[in-house]
DRENNUDREN-802164 format. One record per residue (C-alpha): residue in one letter; x, y, z. Coordinates in steps of 0.001 Angstrom, whole numbers, padded with zeros to 6 digits, always signed. Layout:
<recs>
AXYZ ...
</recs>
This chain:
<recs>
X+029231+013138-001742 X+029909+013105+002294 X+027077+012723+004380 X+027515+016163+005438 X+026438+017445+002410 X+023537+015401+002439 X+022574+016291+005999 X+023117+020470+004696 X+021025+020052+001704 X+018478+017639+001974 X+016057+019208+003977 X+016588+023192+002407 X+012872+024084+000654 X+012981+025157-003140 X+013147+028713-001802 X+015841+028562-000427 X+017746+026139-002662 X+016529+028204-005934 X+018727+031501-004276 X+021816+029400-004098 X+021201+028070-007616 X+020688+030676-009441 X+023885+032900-007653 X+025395+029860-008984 X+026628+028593-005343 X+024923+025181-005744 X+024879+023419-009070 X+021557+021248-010007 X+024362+018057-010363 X+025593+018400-006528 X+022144+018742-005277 X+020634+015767-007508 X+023302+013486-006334 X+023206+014530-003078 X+019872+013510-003434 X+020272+010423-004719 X+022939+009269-002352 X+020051+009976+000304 X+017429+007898-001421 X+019886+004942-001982 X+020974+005356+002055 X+017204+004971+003195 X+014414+004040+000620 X+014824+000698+001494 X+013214+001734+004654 X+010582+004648+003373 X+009515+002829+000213 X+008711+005946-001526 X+010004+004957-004825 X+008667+002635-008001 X+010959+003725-010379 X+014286+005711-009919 X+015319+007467-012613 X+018958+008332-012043 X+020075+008554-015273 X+017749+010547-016429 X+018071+012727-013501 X+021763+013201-014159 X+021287+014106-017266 X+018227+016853-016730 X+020985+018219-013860 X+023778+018640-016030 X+021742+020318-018502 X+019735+022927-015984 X+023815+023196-014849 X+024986+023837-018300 X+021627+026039-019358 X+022040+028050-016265 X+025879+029006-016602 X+025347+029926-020086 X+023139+032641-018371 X+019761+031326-019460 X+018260+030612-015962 X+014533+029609-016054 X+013288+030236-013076 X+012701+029148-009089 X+012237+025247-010423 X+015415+025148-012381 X+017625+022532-011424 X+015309+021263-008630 X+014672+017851-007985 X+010976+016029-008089 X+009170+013153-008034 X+005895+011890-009467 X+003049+009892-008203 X+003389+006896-010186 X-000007+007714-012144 X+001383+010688-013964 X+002636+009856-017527 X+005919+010034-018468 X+007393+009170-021677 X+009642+006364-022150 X+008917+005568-018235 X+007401+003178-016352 X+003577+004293-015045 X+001926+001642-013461 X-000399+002657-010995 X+001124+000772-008285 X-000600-002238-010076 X+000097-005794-011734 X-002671-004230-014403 X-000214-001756-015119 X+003270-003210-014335 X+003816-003129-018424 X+002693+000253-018811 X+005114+002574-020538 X+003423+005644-022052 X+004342+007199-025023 X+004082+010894-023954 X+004428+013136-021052 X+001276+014100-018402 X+000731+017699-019137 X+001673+018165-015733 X+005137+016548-015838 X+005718+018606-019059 X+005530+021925-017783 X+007653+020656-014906 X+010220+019902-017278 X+009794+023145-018731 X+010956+025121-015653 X+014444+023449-015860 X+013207+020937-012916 X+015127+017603-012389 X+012838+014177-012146 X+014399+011496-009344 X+011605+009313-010032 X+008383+007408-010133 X+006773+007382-006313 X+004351+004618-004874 X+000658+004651-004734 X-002368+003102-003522 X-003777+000935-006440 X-004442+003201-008968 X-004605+005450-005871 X-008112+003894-004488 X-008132+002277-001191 X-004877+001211+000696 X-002289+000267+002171 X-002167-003242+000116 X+000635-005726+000897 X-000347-007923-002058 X+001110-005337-004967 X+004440-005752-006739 X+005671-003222-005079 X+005258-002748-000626 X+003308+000362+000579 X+005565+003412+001473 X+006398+004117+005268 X+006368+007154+007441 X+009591+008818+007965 X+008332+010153+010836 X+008111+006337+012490 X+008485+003897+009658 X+005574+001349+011581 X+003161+004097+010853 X+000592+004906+007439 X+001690+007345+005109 X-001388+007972+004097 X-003221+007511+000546 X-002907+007399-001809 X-000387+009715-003111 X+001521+007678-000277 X+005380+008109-001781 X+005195+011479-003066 X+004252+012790+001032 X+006776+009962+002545 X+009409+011441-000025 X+009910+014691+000545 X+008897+014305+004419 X+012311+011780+004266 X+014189+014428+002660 X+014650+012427-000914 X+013246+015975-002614 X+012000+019291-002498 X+008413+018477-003919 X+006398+016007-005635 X+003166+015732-007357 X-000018+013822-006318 X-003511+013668-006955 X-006496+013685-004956 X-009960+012381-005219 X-010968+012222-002017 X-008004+013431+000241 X-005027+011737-001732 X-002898+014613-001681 X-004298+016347+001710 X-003946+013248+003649 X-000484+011645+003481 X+000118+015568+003976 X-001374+015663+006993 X+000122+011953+008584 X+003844+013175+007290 X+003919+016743+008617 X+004213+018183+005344 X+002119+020907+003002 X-000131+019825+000375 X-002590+021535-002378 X-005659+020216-003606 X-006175+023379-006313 X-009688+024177-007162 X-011034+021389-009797 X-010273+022722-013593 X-007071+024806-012702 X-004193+022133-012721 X-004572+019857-016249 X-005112+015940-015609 X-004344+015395-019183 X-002366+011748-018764 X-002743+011353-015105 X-004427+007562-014933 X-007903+008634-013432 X-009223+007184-011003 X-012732+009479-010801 X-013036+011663-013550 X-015246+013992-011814 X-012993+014581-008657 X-009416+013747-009257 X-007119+016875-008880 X-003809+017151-009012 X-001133+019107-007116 X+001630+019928-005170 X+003142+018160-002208 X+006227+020316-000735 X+007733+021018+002861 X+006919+025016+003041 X+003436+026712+001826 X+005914+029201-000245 X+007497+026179-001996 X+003612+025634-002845 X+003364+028243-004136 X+005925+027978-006713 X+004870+024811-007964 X+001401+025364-008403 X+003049+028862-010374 X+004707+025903-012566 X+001507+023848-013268 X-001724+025635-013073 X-003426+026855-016194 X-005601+026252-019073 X-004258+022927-021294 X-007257+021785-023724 X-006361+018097-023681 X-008337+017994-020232 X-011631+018569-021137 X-012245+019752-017529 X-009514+022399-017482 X-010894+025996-016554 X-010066+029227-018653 X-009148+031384-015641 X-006379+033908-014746 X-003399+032259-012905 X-002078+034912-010569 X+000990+034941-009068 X+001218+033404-005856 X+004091+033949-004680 X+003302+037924-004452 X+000086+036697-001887 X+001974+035589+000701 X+003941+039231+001721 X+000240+040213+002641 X-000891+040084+006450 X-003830+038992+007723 X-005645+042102+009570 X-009023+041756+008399 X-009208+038282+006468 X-012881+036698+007252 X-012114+032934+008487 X-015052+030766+008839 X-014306+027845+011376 X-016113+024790+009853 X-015864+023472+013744 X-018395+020938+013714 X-016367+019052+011283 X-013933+018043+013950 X-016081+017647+016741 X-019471+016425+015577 X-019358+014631+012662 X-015921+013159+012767 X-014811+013721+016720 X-011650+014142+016584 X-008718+013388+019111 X-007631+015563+022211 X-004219+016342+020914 X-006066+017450+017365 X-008564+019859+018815 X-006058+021105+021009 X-004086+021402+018224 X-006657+023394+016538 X-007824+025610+019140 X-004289+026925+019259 X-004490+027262+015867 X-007240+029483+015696 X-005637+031668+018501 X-002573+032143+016431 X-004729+033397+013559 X-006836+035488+015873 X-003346+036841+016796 X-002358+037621+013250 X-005101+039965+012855 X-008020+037681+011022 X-011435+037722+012092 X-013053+034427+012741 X-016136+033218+013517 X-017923+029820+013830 X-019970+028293+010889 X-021156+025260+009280 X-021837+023285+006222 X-024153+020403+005540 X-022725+016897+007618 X-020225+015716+006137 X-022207+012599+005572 X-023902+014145+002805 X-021027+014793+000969 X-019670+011137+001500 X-022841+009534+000265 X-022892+011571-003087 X-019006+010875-003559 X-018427+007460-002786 X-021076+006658-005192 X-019799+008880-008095 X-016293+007642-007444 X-016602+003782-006972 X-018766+004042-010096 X-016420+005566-012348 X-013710+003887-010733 X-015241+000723-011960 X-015894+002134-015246 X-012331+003101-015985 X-010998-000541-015440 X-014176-002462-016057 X-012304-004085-018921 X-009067-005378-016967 X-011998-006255-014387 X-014086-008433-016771 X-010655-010308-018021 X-007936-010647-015329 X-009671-009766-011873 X-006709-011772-010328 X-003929-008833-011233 X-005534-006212-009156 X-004857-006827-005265 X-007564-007528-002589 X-008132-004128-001499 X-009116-002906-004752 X-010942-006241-006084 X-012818-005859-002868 X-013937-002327-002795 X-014098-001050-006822 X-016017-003587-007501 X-018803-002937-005411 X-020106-000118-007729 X-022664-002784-009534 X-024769-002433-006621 X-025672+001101-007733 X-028207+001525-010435 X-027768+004269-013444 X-030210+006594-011708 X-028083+006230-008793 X-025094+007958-010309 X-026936+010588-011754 X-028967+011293-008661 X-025163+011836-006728 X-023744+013820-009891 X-026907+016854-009167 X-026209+016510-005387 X-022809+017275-006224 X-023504+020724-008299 X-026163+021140-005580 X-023988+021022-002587 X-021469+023316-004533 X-023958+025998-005112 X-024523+025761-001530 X-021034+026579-000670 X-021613+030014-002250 X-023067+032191+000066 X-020303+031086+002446 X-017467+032429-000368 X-019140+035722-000052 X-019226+035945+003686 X-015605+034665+004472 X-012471+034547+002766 X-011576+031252+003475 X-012935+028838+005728 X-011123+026563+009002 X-011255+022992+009714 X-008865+019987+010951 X-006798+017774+009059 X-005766+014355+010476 X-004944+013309+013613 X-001541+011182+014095 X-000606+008459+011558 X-002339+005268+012744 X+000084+002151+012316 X+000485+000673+008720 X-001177-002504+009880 X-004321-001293+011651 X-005798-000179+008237 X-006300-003842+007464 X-007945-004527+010381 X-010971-002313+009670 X-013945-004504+008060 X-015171-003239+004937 X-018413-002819+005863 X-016791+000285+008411 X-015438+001918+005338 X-018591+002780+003491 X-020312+004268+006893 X-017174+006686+007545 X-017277+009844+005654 X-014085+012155+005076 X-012987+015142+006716 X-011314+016022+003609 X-013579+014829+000412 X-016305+017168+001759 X-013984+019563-000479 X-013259+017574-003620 X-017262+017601-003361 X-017004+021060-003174 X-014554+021511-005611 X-012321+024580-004135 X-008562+025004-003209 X-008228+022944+000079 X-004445+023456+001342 X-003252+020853+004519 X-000552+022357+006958 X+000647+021420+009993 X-000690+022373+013039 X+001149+020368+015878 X+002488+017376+017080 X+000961+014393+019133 X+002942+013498+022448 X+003930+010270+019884 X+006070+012964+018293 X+003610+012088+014860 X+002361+015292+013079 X-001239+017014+012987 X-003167+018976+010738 X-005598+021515+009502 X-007248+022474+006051 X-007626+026288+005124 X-010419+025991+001887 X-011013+028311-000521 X-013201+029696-002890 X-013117+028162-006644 X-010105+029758-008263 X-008815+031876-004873 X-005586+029880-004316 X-004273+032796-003300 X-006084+033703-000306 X-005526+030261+000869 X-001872+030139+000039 X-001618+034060+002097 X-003952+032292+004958 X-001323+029197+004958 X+002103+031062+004750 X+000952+033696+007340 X+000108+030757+010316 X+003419+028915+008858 X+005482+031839+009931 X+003735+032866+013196 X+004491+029023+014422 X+007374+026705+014752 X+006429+023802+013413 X+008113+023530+010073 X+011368+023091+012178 X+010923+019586+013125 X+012044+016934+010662 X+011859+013348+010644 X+015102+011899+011847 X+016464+008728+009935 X+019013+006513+011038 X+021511+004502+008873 X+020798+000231+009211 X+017642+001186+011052 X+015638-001545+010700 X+011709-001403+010261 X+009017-002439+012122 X+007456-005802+010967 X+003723-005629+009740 X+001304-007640+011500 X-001499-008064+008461 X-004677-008750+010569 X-008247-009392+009472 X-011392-007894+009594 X-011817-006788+013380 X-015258-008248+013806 X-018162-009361+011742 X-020723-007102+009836 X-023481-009526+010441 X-025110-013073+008362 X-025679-012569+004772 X-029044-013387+003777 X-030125-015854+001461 X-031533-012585-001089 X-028792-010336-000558 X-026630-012636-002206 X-029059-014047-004669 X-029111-010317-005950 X-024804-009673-005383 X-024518-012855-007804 X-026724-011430-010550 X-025256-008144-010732 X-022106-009647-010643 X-022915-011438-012998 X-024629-008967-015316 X-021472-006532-014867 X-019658-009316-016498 X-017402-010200-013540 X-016186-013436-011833 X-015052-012689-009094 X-013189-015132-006005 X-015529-016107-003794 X-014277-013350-000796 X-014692-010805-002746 X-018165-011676-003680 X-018849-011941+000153 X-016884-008326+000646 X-019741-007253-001874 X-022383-008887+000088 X-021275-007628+003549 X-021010-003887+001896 X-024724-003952+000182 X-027041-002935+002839 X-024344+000247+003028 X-024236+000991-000568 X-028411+001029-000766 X-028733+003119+002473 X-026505+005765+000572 X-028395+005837-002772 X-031304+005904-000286 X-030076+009264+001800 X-029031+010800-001912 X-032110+013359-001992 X-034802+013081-005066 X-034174+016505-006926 X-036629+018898-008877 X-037158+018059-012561 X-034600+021057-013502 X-031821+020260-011410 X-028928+019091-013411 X-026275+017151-012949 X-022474+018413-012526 X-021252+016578-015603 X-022870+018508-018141 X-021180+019218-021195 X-020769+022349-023274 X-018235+022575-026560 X-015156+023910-026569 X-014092+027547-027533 X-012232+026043-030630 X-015338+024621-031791 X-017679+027675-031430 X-015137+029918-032891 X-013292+028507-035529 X-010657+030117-036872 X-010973+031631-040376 X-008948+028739-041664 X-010905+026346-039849 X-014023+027537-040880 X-012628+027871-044675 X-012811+023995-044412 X-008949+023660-043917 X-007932+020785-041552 X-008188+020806-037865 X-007490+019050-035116 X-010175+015885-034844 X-013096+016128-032178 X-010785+014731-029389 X-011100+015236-025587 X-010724+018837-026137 X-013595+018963-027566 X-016569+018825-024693 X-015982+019841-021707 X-017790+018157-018211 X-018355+021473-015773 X-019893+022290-012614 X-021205+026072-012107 X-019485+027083-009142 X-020220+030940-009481 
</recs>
């Protein structure tokens, strides 16, 4: 394959690849190895990958090339290349989390995601790198280096779905999956210029994704165009009872949304985000001011609003997540602490500082601050706020003390909080040349009006014209791995008195930094369980659980006292009321 072939096809969107595909003037195998020629030619300095899988891709090609001249053409994802977060399961294939814990890890089926990929005819390249079981990040301690942005290779990607936004910002593919708990998917979207989906929570199945929180991991689409979004999400959303979170809804077609203009749409501009509680950059609220101008332009009506701070929303989600976090790997914890890398050993761990009541207190504050969101779905149809600002470098990330960490809330886990469609597009460019970004949110289940929102702006600007440029031998910026910039403070003789019992009643031992990373976070993690509010005796929790459909109305057979299927995952389901 020349290079000119790879220069004409690596950067076309699925839309535009799926018309010469199925007219039959670009076959699946040209494209994949196009592709792969690309990913050979640079990933040594992107990092994207964990796993290649090039036979396997060659042999998914020749079949989508064989399946589609026998006239039995699948659809807009046939013959199109992907990748996968390396947290997604796929059979016979190395998932490991972007972790020594999971370096052996080679499931025995397919994510329910991955299989309905496969299902539309689409091609998988490979296996893309992480954060550690995609919490916290960059790490330079893993098996495998932290992925690089294409757009300057000394810069952060992003986390944690890190590979899957440096991939197909590099050009190695036309989408990938990620997931996000907190931002993993919106993020790296935002630092790489790209467009990424968080769907609303219960639409897109997590059935064998590794979790990481089981009350806020999503999963979804990261692609170059918000109509290449759209056909993905097409591909994946919808009900699958292995995930006993998975919603019983409608999916609509999303594709058909985006011919719809604008005149009229209701935007609420969540402004204070940006420039109260996390003030952004110049170049971002610039960015965004033009933003909303263009969208004034294109006939929607917008007016300022607000939520609660956004540190309310952090206080309730860090503590939900680190705690179930911890509880996923608590085992590996207990018996081989020294497999999981620094960053994670010093942040997961921290979760024994919060008591039961703790947890439960966050879980209602999270169905309470998602009621609240309600009688903003009824006055707008979507809501406005900023994305990141440009990619800081790699190496700065380790710089920041820990302690900094827990006080910071997220511009973009306010909506995994929330639980709606959040959708990250760019909005501009810093005078580095690095991109910006905004969110458009949505209401629970309205993908569509986010997706219309998204493709309308997309078209009206320029942006999605400007690729990454990467140069053949270009060598990459070292990485200066610094320490923590400054110190939180002494450690008092009681604060670690009590770190060292509930280390020790959690059944951990722990290196002695890591015990001292504990230490140094407390007085953070008890100020949040302090700000979580006390609630009235009837407010209840998000994770409440109802049975299935399948087990309130059995079948006749079933209830005849044939065999079923046993009482598996499918059979309770952990909700939140969002309507």
């Amino acid at each position: 394959m020349s290079e000119t072939t790879m220069t004409e096809l690596h950067y076309m969107t699925i839309a535009e690849t799926e018309k010469l595909i199925s007219s039959r003037k670009l076959s699946p195998m040209e494209l994949t190895q196009a592709l792969l020629a690309r990913i050979e030619a640079f990933d040594t300095q992107i990092n994207a990958f964990i796993t290649l899988t090039h036979e396997l891709a060659l042999q998914q090609a020749r079949q989508a090339e064989k399946e589609i001249g026998f006239g039995r053409y699948r659809g807009p994802l046939h013959g199109i290349p992907f990748g996968l977060k390396d947290l997604y399961y796929t059979s016979g294939i190395l998932t490991s989390g972007h972790s020594k814990v999971g370096a052996n890890h080679i499931p025995s089926v397919d994510a329910t995601a991955t299989a309905r990929l496969y299902d539309a005819g689409a091609v998988l390249l490979g296996k893309l790198a992480t954060h550690e079981f995609a919490h916290g990040g960059p790490s330079f301690d893993l098996p495998w280096p932290p992925a690089r942005n294409p757009w300057h290779t000394g810069h952060f990607t992003g986390g944690s779905s890190s590979g899957s936004a440096a991939a197909v910002a590099a050009g190695f593919m036309p989408f990938a999956l990620g997931t996000d708990t907190g931002g993993s998917i919106r993020t790296p979207a935002s630092y790489c210029g790209i467009v990424g989906m968080k769907p609303t929570y219960g639409l897109v199945s997590r059935y064998g994704v590794i979790p990481n929180s089981f009350s806020l991991d999503h999963c979804g689409p990261l692609t170059w165009s918000v109509e290449d979004c759209a056909i993905v999400l097409q591909a994946i959303a919808g009900h699958d009872r292995k995930d006993p979170a998975s919603a019983k809804v409608e999916v609509p077609d999303y594709r058909a949304a985006l011919g719809r203009d604008l005149k009229g749409m209701r935007i609420g501009v969540l402004r204070h985000l940006w420039e109260e509680d996390l003030p952004a950059g110049a170049e971002l609220r610039q960015a965004m001011d033009e933003a909303i101008s263009v969208l004034s332009q294109l006939g929607a009506k917008l007016e300022t609003t607000r939520i609660k701070p956004a540190q309310d929303y952090n206080d309730a989600k860090v503590i939900i997540v680190e705690s179930e976090a911890f509880s996923i790997q608590q085992k590996d914890l207990m018996s081989r602490p020294a497999d999981y890398g620094a960053h994670y050993l010093g942040r997961v761990p921290v979760a024994c500082l919060f008591q039961g009541a703790d947890y439960v207190r966050a879980q209602r504050q999270r169905r309470k601050l998602a009621e609240e969101m309600l009688a903003l779905y009824e006055k707008y149809d979507v809501l406005l706020t900023a994305g990141m600002g440009p990619a800081p470098r790699l190496d700065a990330h380790r710089e920041i003390g820990f302690w900094d960490k827990w006080q910071k809330p997220s511009i973009t886990s306010v909506f995994n909080m929330a639980g709606g469609p959040a959708l990250m597009v760019c909005n501009g460019y810093a005078q580095s040349g690095l991109p910006l970004g905004m969110q458009i949110v949505g209401r629970p289940f309205d993908e569509a009006a986010v997706l219309r929102a998204g493709y309308a702006y997309e078209q009206a600007t320029l942006w999605r014209r400007r690729r990454p440029e990467l140069m053949f031998g270009a060598r990459t910026p070292d990485i200066n791995i610094g320490q923590h910039a400054g110190q939180p403070g002494a450690i008092d003789a009681d604060t670690r008195r009590l770190v060292e019992m509930l280390v020790e009643r959690a059944g951990l031992k722990l290196p002695e930094s890591t015990v001292v990373q504990i230490c140094e976070a407390a007085p953070y993690a008890f100020a949040m369980a302090r700000r979580i509010p006390v609630h009235a005796w009837e407010d209840e929790p998000a994770s409440v659980f109802v049975f299935s459909q399948t087990l309130r109305d059995p079948s006749p057979s079933t209830a005849s006292g044939a065999s079923r299927e046993p009482l598996a995952r499918s059979a309770v389901h952990s909700t939140v009321s969002v309507s």
